[in-house]
PyMOL commands that place a pseudoatom at each C-alpha (Angstrom):
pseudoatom trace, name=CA, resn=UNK, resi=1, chain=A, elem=C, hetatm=0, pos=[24.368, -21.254, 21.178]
pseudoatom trace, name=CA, resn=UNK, resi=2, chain=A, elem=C, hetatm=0, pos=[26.854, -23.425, 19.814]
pseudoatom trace, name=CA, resn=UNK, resi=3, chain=A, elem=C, hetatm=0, pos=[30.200, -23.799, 21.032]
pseudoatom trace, name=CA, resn=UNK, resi=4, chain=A, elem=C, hetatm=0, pos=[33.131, -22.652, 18.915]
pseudoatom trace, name=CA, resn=UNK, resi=5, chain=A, elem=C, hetatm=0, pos=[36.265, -25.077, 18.620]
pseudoatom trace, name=CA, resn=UNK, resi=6, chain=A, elem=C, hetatm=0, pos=[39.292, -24.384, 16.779]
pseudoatom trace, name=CA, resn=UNK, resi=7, chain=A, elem=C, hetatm=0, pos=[41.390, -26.996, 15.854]
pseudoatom trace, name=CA, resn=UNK, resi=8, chain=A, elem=C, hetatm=0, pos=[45.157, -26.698, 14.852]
pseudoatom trace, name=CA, resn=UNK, resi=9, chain=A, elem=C, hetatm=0, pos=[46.725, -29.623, 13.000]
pseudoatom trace, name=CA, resn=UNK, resi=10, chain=A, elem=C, hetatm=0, pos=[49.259, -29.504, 10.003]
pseudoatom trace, name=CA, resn=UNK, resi=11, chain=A, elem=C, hetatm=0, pos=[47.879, -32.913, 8.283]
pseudoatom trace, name=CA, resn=UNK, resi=12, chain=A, elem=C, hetatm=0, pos=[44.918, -31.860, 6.165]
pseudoatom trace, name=CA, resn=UNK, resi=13, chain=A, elem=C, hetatm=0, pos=[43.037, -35.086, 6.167]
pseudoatom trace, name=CA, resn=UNK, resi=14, chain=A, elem=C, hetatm=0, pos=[43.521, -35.330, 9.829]
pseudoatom trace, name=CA, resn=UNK, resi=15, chain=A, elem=C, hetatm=0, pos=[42.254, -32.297, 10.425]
pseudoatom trace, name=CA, resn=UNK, resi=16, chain=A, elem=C, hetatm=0, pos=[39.552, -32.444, 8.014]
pseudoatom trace, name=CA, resn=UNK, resi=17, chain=A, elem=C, hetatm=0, pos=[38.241, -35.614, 8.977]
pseudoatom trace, name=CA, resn=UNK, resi=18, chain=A, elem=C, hetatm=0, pos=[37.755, -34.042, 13.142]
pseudoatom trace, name=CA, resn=UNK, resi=19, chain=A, elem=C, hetatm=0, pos=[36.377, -30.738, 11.768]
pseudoatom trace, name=CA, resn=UNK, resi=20, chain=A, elem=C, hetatm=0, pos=[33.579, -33.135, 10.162]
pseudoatom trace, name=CA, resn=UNK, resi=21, chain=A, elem=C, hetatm=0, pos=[33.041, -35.126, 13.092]
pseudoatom trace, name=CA, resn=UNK, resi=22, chain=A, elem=C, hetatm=0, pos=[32.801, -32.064, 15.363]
pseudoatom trace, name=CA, resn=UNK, resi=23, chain=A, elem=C, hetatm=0, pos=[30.370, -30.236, 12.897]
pseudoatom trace, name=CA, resn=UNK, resi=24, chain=A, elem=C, hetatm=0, pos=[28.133, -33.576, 12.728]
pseudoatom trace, name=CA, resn=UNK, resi=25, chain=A, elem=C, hetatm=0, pos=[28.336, -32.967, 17.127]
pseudoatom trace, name=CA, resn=UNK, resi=26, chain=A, elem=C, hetatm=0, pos=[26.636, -29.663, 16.739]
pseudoatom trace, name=CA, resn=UNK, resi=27, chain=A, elem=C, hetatm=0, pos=[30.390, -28.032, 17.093]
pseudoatom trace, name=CA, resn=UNK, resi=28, chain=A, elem=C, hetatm=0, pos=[31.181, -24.550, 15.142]
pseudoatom trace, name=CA, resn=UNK, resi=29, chain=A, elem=C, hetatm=0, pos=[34.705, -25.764, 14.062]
pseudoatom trace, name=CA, resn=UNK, resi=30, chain=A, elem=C, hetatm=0, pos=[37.640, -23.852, 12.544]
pseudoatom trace, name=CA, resn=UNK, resi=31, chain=A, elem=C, hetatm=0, pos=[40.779, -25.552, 11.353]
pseudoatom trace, name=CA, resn=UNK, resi=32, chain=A, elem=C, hetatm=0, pos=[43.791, -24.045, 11.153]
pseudoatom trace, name=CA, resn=UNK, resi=33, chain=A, elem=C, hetatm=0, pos=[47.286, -25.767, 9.020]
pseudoatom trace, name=CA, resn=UNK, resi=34, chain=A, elem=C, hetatm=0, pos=[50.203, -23.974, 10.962]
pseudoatom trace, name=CA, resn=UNK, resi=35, chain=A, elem=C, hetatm=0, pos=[50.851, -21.920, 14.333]
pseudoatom trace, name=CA, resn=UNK, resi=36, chain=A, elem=C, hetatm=0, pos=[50.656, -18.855, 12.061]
pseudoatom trace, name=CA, resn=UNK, resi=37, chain=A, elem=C, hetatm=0, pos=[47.155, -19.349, 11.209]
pseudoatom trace, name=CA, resn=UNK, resi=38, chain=A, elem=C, hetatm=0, pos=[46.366, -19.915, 14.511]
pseudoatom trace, name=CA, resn=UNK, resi=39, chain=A, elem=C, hetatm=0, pos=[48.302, -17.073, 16.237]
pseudoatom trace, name=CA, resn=UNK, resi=40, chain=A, elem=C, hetatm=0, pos=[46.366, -14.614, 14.035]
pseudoatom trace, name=CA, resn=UNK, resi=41, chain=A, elem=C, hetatm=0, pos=[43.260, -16.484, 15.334]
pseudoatom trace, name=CA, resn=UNK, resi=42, chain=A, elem=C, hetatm=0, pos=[44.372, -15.776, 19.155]
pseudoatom trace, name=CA, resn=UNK, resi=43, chain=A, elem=C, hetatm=0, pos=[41.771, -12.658, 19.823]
pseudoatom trace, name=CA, resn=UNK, resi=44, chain=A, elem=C, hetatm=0, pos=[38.544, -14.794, 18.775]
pseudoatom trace, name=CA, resn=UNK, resi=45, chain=A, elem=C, hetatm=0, pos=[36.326, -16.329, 21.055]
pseudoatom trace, name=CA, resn=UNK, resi=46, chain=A, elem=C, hetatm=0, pos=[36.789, -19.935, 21.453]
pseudoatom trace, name=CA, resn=UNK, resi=47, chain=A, elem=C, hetatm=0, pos=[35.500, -22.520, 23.547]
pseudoatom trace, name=CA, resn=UNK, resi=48, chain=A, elem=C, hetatm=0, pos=[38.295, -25.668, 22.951]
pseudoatom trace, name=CA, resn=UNK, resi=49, chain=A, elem=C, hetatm=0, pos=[41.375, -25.439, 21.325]
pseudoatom trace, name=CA, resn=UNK, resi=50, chain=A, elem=C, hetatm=0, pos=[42.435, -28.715, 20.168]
pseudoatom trace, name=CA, resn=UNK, resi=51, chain=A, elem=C, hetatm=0, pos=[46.411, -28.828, 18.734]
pseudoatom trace, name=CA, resn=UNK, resi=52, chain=A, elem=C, hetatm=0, pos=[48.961, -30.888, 17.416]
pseudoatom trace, name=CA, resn=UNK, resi=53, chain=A, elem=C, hetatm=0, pos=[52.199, -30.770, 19.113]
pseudoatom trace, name=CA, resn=UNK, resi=54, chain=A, elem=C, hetatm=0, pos=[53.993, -31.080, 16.017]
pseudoatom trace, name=CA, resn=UNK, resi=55, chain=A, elem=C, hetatm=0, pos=[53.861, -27.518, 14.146]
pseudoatom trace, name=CA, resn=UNK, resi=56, chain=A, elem=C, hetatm=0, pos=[56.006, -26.646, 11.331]
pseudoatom trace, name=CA, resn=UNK, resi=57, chain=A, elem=C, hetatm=0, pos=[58.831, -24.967, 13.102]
pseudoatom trace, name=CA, resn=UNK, resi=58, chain=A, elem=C, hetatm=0, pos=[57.342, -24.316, 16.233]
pseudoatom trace, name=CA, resn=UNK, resi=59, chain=A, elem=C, hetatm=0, pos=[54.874, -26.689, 18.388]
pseudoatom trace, name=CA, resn=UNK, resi=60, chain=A, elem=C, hetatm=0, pos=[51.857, -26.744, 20.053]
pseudoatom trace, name=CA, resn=UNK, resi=61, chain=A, elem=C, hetatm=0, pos=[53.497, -26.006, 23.589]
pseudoatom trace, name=CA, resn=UNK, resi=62, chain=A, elem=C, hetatm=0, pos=[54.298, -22.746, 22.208]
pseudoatom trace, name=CA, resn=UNK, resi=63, chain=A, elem=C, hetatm=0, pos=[50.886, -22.370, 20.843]
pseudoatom trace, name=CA, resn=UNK, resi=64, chain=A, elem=C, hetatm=0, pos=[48.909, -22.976, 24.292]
pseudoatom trace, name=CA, resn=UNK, resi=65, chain=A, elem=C, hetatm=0, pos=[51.532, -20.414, 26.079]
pseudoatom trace, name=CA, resn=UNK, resi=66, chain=A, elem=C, hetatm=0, pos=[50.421, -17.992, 23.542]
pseudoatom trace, name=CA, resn=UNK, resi=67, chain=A, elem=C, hetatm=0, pos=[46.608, -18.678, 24.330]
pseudoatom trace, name=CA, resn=UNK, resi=68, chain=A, elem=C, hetatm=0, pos=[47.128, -18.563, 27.775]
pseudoatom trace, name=CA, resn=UNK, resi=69, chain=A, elem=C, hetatm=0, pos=[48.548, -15.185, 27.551]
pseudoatom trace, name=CA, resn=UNK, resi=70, chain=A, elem=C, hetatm=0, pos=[45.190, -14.524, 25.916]
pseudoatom trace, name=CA, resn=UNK, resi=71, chain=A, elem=C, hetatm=0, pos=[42.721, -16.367, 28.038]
pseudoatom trace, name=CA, resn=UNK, resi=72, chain=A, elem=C, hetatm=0, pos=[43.915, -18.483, 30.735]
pseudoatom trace, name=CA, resn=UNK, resi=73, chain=A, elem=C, hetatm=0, pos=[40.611, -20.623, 31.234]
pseudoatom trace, name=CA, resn=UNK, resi=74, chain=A, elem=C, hetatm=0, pos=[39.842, -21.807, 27.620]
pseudoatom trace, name=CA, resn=UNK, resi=75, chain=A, elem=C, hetatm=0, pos=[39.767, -25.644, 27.614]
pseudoatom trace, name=CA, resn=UNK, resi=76, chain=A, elem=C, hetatm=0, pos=[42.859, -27.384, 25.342]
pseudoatom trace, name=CA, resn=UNK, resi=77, chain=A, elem=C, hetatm=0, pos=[43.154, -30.810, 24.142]
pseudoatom trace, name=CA, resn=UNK, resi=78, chain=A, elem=C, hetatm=0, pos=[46.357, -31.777, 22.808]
pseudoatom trace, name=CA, resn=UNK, resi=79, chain=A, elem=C, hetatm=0, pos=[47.052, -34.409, 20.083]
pseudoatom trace, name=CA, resn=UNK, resi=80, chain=A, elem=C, hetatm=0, pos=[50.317, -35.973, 18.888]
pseudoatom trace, name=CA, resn=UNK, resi=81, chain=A, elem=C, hetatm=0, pos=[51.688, -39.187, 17.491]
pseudoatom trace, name=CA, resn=UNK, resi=82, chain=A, elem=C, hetatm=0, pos=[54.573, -38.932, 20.056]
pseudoatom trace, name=CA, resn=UNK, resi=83, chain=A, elem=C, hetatm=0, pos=[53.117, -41.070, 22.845]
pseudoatom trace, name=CA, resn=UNK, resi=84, chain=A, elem=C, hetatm=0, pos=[55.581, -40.102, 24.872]
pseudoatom trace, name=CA, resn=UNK, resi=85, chain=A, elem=C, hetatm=0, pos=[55.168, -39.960, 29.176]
pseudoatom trace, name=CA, resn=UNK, resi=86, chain=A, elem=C, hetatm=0, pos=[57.198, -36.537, 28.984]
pseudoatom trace, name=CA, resn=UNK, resi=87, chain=A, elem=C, hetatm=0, pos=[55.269, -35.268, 26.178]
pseudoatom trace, name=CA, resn=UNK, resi=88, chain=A, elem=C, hetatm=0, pos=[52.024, -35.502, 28.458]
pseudoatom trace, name=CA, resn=UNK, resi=89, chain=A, elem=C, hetatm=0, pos=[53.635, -34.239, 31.529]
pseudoatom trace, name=CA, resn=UNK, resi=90, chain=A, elem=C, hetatm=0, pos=[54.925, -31.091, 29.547]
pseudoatom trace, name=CA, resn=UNK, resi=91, chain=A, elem=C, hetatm=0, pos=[50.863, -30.970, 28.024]
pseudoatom trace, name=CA, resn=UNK, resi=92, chain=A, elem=C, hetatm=0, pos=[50.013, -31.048, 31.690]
pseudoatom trace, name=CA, resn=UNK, resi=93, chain=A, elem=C, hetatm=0, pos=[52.141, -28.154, 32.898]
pseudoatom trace, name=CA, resn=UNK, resi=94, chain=A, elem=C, hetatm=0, pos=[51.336, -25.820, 30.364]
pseudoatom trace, name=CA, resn=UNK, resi=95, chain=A, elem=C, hetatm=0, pos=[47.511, -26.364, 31.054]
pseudoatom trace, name=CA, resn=UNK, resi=96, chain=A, elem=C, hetatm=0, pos=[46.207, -28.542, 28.671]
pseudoatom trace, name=CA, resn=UNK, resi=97, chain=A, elem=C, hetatm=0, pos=[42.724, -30.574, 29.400]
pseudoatom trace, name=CA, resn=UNK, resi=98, chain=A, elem=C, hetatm=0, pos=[43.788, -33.880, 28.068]
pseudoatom trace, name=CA, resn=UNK, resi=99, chain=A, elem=C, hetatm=0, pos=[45.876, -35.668, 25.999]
pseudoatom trace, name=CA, resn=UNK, resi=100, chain=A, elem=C, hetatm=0, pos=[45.315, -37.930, 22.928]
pseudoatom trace, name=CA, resn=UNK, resi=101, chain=A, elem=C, hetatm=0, pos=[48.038, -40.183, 21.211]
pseudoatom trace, name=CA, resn=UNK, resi=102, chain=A, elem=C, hetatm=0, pos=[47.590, -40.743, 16.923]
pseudoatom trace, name=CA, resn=UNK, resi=103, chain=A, elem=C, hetatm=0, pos=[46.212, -42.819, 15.496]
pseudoatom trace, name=CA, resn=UNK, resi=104, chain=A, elem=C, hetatm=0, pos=[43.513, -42.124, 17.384]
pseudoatom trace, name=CA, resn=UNK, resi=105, chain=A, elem=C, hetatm=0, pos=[39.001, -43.136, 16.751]
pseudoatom trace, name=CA, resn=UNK, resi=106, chain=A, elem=C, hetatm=0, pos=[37.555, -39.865, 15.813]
pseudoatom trace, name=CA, resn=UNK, resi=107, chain=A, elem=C, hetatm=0, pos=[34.620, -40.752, 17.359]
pseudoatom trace, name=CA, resn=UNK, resi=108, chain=A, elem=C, hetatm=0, pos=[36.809, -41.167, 20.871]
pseudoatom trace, name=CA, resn=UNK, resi=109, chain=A, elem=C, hetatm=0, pos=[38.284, -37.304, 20.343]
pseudoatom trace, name=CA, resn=UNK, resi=110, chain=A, elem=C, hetatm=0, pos=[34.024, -35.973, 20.193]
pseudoatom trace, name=CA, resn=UNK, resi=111, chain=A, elem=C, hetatm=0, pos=[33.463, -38.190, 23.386]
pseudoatom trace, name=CA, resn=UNK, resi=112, chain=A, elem=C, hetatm=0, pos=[36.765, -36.190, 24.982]
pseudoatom trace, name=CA, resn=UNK, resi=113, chain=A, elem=C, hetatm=0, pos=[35.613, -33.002, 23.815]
pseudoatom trace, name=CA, resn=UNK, resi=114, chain=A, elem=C, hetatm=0, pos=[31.930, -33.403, 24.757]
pseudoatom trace, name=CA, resn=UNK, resi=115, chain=A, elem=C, hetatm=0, pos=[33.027, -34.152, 28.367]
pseudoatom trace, name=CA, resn=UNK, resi=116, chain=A, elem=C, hetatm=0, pos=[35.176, -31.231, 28.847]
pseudoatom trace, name=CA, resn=UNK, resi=117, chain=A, elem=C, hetatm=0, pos=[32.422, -28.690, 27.689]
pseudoatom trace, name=CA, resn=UNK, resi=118, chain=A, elem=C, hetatm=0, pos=[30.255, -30.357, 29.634]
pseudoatom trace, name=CA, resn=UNK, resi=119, chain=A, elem=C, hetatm=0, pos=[32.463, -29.828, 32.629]
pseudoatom trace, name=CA, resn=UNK, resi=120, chain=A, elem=C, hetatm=0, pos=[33.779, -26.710, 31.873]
pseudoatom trace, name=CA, resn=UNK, resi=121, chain=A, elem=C, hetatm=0, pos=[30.233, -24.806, 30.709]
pseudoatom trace, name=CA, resn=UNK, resi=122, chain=A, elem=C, hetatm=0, pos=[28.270, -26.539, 33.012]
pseudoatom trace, name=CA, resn=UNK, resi=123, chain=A, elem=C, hetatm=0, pos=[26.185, -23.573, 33.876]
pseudoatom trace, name=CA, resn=UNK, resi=124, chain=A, elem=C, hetatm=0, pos=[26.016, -22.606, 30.266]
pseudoatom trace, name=CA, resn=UNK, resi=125, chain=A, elem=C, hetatm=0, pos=[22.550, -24.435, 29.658]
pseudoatom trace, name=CA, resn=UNK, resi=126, chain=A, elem=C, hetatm=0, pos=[21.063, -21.624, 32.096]
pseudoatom trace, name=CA, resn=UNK, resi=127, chain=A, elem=C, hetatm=0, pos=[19.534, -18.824, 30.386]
pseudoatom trace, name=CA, resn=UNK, resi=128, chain=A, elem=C, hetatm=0, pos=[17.880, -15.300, 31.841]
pseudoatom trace, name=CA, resn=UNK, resi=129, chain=A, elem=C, hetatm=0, pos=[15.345, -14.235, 29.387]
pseudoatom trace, name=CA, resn=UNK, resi=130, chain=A, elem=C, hetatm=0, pos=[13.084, -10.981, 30.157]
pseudoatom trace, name=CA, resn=UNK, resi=131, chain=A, elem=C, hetatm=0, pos=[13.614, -12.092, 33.795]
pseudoatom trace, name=CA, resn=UNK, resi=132, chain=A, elem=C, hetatm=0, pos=[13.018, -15.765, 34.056]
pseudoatom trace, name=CA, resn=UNK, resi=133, chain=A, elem=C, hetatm=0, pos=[15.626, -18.155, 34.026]
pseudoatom trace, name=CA, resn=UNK, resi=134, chain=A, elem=C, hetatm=0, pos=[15.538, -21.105, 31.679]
pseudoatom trace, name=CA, resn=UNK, resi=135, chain=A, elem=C, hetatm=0, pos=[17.585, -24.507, 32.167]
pseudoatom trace, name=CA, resn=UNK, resi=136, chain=A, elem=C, hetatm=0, pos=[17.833, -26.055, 28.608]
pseudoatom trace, name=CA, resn=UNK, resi=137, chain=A, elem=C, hetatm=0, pos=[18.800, -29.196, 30.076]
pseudoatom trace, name=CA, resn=UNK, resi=138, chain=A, elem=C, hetatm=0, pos=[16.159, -29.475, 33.235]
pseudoatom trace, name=CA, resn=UNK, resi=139, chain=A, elem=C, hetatm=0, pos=[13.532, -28.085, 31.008]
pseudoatom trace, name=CA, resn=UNK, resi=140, chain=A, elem=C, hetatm=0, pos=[12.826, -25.885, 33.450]
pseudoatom trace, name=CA, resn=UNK, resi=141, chain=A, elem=C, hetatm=0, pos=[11.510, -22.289, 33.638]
pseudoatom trace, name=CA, resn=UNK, resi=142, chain=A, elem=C, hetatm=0, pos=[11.886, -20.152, 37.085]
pseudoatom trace, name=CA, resn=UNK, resi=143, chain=A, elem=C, hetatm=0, pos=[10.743, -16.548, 37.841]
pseudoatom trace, name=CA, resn=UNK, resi=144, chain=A, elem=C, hetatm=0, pos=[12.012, -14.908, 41.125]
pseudoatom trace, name=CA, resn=UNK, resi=145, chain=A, elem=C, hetatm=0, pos=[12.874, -18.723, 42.470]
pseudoatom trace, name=CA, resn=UNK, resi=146, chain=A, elem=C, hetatm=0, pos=[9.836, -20.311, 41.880]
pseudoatom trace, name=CA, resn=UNK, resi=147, chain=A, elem=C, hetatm=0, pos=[8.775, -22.855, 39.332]
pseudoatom trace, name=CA, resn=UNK, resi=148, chain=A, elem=C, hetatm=0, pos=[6.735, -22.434, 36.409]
pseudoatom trace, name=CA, resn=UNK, resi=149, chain=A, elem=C, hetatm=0, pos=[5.253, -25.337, 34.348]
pseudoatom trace, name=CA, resn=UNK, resi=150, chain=A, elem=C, hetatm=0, pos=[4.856, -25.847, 31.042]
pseudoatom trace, name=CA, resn=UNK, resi=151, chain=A, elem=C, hetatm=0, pos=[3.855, -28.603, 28.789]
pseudoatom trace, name=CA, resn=UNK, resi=152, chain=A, elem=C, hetatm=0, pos=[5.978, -30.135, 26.262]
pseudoatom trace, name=CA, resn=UNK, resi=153, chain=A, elem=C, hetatm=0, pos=[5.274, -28.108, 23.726]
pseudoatom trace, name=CA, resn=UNK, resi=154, chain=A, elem=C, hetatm=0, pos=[5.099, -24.416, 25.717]
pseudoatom trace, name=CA, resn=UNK, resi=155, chain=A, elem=C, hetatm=0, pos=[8.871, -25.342, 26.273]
pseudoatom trace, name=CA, resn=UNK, resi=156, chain=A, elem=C, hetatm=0, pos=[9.540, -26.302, 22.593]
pseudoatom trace, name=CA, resn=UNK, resi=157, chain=A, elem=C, hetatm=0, pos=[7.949, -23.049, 21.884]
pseudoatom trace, name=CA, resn=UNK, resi=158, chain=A, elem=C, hetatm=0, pos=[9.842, -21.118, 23.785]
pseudoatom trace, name=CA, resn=UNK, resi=159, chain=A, elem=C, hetatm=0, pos=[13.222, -22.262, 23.276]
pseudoatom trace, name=CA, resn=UNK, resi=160, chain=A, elem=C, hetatm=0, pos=[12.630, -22.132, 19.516]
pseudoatom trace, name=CA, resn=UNK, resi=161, chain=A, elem=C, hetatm=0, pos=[12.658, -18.237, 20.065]
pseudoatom trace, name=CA, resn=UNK, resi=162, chain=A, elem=C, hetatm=0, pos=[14.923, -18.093, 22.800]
pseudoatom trace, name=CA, resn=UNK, resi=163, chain=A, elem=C, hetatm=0, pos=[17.723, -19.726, 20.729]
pseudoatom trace, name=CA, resn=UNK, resi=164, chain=A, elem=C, hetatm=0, pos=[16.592, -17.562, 17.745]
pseudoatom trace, name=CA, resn=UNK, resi=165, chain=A, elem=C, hetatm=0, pos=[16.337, -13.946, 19.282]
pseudoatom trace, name=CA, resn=UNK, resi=166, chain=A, elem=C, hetatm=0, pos=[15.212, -11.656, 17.050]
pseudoatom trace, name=CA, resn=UNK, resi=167, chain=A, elem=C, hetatm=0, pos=[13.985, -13.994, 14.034]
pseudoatom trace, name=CA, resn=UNK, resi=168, chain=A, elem=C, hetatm=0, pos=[11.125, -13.459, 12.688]
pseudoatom trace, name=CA, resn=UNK, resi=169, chain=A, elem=C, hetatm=0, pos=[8.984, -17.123, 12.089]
pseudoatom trace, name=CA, resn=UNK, resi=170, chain=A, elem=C, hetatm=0, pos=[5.667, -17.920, 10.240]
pseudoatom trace, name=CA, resn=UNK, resi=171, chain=A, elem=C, hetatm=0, pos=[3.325, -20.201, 12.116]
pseudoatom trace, name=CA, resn=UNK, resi=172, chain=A, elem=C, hetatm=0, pos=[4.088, -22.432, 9.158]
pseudoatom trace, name=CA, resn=UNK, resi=173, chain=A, elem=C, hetatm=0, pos=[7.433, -22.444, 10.111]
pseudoatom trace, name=CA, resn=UNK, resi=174, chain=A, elem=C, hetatm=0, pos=[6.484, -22.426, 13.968]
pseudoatom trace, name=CA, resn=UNK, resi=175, chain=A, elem=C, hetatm=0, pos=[4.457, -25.648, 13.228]
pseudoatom trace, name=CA, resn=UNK, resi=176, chain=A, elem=C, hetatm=0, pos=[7.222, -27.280, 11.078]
pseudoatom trace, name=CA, resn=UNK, resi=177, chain=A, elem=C, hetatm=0, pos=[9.871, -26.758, 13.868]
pseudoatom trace, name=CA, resn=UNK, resi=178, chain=A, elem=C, hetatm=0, pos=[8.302, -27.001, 17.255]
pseudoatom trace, name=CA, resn=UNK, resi=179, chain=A, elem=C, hetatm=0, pos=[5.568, -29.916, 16.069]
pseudoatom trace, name=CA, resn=UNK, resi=180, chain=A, elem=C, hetatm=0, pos=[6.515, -32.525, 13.553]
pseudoatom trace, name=CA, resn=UNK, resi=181, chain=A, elem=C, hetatm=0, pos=[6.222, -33.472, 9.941]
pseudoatom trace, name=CA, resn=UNK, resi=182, chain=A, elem=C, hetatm=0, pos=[2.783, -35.915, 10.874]
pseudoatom trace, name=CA, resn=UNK, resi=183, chain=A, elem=C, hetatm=0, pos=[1.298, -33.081, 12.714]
pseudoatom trace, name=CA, resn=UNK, resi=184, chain=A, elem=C, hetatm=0, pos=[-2.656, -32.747, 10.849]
pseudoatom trace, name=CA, resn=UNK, resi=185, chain=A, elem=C, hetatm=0, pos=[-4.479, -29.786, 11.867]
pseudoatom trace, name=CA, resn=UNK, resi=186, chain=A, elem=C, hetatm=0, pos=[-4.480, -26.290, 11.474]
pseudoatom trace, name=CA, resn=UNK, resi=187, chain=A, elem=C, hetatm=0, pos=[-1.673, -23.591, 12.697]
pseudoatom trace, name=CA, resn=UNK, resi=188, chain=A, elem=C, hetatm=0, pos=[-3.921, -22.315, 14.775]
pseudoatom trace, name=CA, resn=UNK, resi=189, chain=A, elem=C, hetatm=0, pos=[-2.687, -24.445, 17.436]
pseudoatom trace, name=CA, resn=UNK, resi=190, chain=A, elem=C, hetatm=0, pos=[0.694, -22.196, 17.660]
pseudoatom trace, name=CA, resn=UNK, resi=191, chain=A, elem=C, hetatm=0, pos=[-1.775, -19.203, 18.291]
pseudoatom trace, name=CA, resn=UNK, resi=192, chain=A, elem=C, hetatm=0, pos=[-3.688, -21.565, 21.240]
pseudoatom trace, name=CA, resn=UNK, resi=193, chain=A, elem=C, hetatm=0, pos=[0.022, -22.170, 22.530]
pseudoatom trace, name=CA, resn=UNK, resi=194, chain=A, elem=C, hetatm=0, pos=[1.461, -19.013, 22.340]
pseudoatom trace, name=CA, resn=UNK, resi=195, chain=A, elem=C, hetatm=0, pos=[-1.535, -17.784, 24.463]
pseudoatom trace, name=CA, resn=UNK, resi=196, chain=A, elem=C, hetatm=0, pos=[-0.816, -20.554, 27.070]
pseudoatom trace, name=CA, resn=UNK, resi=197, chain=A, elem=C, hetatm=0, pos=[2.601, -19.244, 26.720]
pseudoatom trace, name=CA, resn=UNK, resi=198, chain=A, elem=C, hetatm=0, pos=[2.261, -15.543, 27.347]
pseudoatom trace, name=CA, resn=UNK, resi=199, chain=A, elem=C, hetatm=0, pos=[-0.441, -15.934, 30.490]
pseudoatom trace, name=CA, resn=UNK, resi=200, chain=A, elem=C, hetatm=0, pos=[2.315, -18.333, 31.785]
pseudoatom trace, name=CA, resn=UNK, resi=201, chain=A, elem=C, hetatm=0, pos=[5.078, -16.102, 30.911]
pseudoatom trace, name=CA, resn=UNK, resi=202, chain=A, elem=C, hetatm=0, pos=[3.857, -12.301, 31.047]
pseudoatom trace, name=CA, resn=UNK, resi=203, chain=A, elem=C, hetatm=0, pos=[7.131, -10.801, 30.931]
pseudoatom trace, name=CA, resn=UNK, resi=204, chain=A, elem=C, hetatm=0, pos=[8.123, -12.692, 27.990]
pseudoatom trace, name=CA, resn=UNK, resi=205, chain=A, elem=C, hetatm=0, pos=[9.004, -10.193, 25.171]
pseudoatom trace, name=CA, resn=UNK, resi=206, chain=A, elem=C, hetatm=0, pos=[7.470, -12.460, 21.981]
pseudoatom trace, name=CA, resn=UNK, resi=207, chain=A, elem=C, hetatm=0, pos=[5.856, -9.922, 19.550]
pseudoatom trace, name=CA, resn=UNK, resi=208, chain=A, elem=C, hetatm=0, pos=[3.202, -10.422, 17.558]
pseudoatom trace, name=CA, resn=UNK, resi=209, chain=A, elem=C, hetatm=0, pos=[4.067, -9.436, 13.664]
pseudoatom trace, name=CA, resn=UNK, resi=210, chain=A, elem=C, hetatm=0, pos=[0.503, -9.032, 12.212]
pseudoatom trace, name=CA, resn=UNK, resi=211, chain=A, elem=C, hetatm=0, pos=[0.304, -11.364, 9.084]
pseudoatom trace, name=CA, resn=UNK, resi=212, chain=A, elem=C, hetatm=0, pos=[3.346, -12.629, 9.552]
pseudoatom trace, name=CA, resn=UNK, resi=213, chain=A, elem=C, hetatm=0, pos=[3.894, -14.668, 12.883]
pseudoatom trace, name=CA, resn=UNK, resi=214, chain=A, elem=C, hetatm=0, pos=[5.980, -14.252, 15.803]
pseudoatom trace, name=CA, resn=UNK, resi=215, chain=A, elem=C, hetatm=0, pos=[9.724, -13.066, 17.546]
pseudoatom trace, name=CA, resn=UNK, resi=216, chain=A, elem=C, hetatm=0, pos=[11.087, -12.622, 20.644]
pseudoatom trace, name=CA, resn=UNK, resi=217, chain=A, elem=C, hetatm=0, pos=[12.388, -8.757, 20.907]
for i in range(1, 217): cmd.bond("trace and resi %d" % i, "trace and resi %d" % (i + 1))
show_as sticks, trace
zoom trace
């Protein structure tokens, strides 16, 4: 699932320009012009906030003591072209994750941001399907503490539907997604792995849509 960041900065191209990056990342992004916007915004799930200090006629310490209020865990960067010792000390004591000064390399806000969710979710890449839990990043699968293998693709394949709950897929599209673009052969080999898959994984709910293809329920 990806994470959701919302981003509050009153210079459009600024804030433009780190929506993009963090979209390119993988990053749901929303961008928000003024602590209005954002204030209405306060009751939505985030991940990251990242904020200007500098907001029309109030600022973006004002902002994170309002978020607080609302969730006192969520992860904020704050930005500013003040780079001022005070200014961080102040970001610091009302909770904020880190600190960047304008200008600053877009690029080098995405590398910030990438290493706070990774500290902060760390235990996010662990899912519990129909009883087995599934570590995205090991590549592991584990059913009542012991280890079950699976080959490359038995993993792809089941991701694929464990990030996609509830979709329907065509083997065509199975094949397209899970194998590549040279793959030559017939579909039948998502049938052969789904098999593999299901004597594996008997618990897994993946249902069988008769002329159709495949979901997990």
């Amino acid at each position: 699932m990806k994470k959701i960041i919302n981003i509050v900065e009153d210079e459009k191209d600024l804030n433009e320009l780190v929506k993009r990056y963090l979209e390119k990342e993988g990053y749901t992004v929303y961008s928000y012009l003024t602590f209005d916007e954002a204030y209405s915004h306060l009751d939505d799930y985030v991940d990251l906030w990242i904020l200007d200090i500098m907001l029309d006629d109030k600022s973006g310490f004002d902002l994170i003591e309002e978020i607080r209020n609302h969730n006192a865990n969520v992860p904020v960067i704050f930005m500013s072209a003040r780079d001022k010792e005070f200014d961080r000390i102040i970001g610091l004591e009302k909770g904020s994750d880190d600190y960047i000064t304008k200008p600053f390399s877009p690029k080098e806000l995405v590398l910030r941001v990438n290493n706070i969710i990774k500290r902060v979710y760390k235990d996010d890449n662990k899912i519990m399907v129909d009883g087995y839990e599934i570590d995205s990043n090991q590549r592991t699968v584990y059913f009542e503490g012991k280890q079950i293998d699976l080959t490359t693709k038995e993993f792809d394949l089941l991701m694929l539907f464990v990030k996609n709950r509830g979709t329907a897929f065509l083997r065509e599209q199975i094949l397209e997604k899970v194998w590549d673009d040279n793959f030559y052969g017939s579909d039948r080999v998502v049938d052969d792995t789904m098999r593999r898959l299901r004597k594996k994984l008997p618990l897994i709910n993946i249902q069988t849509i008769y002329g159709f293809g495949y979901r997990l329920g």
